[in-house]
C-alpha positions as CSV (number, residue, x, y, z in Angstrom):
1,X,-4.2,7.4,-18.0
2,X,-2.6,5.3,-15.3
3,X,-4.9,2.8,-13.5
4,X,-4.3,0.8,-10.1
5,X,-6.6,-1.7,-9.1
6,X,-5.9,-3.1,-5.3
7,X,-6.5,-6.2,-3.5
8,X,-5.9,-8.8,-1.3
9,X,-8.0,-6.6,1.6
10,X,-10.3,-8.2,3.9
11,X,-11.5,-9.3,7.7
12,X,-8.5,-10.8,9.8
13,X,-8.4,-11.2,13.6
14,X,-5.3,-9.7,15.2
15,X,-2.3,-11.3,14.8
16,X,-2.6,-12.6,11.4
17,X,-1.3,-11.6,8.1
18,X,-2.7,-10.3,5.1
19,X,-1.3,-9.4,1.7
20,X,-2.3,-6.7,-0.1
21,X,-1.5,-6.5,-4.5
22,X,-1.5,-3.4,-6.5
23,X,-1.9,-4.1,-10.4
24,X,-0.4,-0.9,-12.6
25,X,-1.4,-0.6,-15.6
26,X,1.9,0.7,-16.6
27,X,5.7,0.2,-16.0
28,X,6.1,0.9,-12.0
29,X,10.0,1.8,-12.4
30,X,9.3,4.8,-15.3
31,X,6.8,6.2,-11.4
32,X,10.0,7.9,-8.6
33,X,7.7,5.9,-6.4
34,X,5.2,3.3,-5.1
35,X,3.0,3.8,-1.9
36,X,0.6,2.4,0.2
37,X,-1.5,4.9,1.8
38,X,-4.7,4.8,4.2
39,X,-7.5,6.1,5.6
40,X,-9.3,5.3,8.9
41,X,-13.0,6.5,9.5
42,X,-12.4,10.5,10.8
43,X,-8.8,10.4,10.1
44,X,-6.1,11.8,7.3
45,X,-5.0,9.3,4.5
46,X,-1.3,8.6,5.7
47,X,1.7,7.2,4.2
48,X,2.3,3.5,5.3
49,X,5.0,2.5,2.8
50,X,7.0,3.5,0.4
51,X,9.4,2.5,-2.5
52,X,11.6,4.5,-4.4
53,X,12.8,4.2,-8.3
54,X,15.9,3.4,-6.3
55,X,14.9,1.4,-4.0
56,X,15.0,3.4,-0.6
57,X,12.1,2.6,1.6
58,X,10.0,4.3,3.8
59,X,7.8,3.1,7.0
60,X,5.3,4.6,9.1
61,X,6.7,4.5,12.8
62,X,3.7,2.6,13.4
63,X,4.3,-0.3,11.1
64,X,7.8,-0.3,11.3
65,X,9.0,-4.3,11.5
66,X,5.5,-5.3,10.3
67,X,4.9,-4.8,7.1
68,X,7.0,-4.7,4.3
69,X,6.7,-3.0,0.6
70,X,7.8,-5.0,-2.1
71,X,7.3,-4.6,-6.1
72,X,7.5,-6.9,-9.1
73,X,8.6,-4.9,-12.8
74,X,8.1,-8.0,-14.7
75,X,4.4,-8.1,-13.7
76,X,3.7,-4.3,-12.7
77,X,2.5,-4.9,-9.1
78,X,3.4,-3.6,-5.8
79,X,2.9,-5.5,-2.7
80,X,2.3,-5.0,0.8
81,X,3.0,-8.0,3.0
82,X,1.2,-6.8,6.2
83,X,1.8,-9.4,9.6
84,X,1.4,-9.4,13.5
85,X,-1.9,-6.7,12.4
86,X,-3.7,-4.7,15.0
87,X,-7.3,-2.9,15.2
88,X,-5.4,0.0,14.4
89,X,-4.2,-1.3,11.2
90,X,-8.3,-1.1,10.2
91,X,-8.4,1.5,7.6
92,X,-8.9,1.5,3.9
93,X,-5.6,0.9,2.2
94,X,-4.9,2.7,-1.3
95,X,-2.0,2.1,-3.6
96,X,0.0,5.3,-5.3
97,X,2.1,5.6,-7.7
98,X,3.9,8.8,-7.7
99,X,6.0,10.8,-10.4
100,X,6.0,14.3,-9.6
101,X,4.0,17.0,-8.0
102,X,0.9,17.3,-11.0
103,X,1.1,13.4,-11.6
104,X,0.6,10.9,-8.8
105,X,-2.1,8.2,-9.7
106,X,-4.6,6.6,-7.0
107,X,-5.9,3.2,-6.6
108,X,-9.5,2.9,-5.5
109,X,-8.3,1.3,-2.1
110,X,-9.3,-2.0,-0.5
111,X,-10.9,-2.5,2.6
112,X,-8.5,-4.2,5.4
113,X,-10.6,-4.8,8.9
114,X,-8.5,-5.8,12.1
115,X,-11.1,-7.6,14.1
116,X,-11.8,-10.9,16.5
């Protein structure tokens, strides 16, 4: 069984930075792809970045230019390097790692609160 354990989440005022890790417990490149989802209060969970096997990335429109996906083989993380963060941003933050329909693998998501 795959396992994902997130971090890095937290309180940070708008404006700042934060960086969030994903820790696989398997080789990320054997997954088609690594995600970052999340979920606001009321809302769908929805795609925020993606990494493909090969490399193609994937933004949100509303992210685009602000955070960036990154991902380490030799240590089995994913990254999300999130800066210039709004309110909006607030939402809980799960990392995926995806190999086909029947097998994509959750995280248990990490808190990230845009606030001054």
């Amino acid at each position: 069984q795959v396992q994902l354990v997130e971090s890095g989440g937290g309180l940070v005022q708008p404006g700042g930075s934060l960086r969030l890790s994903c820790a696989a417990s398997q080789n990320i490149f054997s997954f088609n792809a690594v995600g970052w989802y999340r979920q606001a209060p009321g809302k769908e969970r929805e795609l925020v970045a993606q990494i493909t096997s090969g490399s193609s990335t994937t933004y949100a429109d509303s992210v685009k230019g602000r955070f960036t996906i990154s991902r380490d083989g030799a240590k089995n993380m994913a990254y999300l390097q999130m800066n210039s963060l709004k309110p909006e941003d607030t939402a809980v933050y799960y990392c995926n790692l995806f190999l086909d329909s029947w097998r994509s693998y959750w995280g248990q998501g990490t808190q990230v609160t845009v606030s001054s």
